[in-house]
N, C-alpha and C positions, 0 to 999 in steps of 0.2 A: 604192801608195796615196799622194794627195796629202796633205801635211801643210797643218792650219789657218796661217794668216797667224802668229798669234799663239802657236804653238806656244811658238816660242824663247823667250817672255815669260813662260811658266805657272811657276809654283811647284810645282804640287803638281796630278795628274792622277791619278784613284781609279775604275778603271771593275769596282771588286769581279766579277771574273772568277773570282779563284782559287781554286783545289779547293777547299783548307782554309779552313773556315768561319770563320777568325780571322787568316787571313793578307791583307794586305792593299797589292799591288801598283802601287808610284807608278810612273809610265809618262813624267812629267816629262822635259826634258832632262835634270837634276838629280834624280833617282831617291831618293828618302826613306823609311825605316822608321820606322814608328811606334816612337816608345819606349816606349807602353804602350797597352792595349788594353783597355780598363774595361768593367767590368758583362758586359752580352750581348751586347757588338756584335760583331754576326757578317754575312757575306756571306749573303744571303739568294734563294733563287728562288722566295717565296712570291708577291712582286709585285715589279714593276721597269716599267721605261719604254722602256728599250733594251739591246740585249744578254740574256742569260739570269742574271742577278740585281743586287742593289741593296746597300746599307744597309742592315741591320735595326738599330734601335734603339727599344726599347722604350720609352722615357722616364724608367724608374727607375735614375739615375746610369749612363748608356751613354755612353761616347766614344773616340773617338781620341786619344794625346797626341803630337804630334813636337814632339822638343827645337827649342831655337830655328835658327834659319839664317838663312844672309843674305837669303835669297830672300825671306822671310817679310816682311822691311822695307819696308815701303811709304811 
């Protein structure tokens, strides 16, 4: 599989694949765990756009936290 151009440039890539409804695998060159995992947010296959699921977050206090990194500095 070809890699995008801009691959080497990404911070942070989230294609929620993973079994577990709450694990959530960066694909980055630079590979990051969330250090916290708030409210509901969970991988979902209710709706999605590509692949077999998405993001669920329901809007009452739902997020991802990763600590900081350098990557993040823009």
């Amino acid at each position: 599989m070809a890699l995008h151009p801009n691959y080497w440039s990404t911070a942070l890539i989230l294609n929620f694949e993973d079994a577990s409804s709450t694990t959530f695998t960066d694909i980055s060159p630079t590979p990051k765990t969330p250090s916290s995992v708030n409210g509901t947010a969970a991988n979902s296959a209710t709706q999605f756009k590509t692949g077999t699921k998405s993001l669920f977050l329901d809007g009452n206090s739902d997020w991802l936290e990763y600590a900081s990194h350098a990557d993040f500095d823009f």
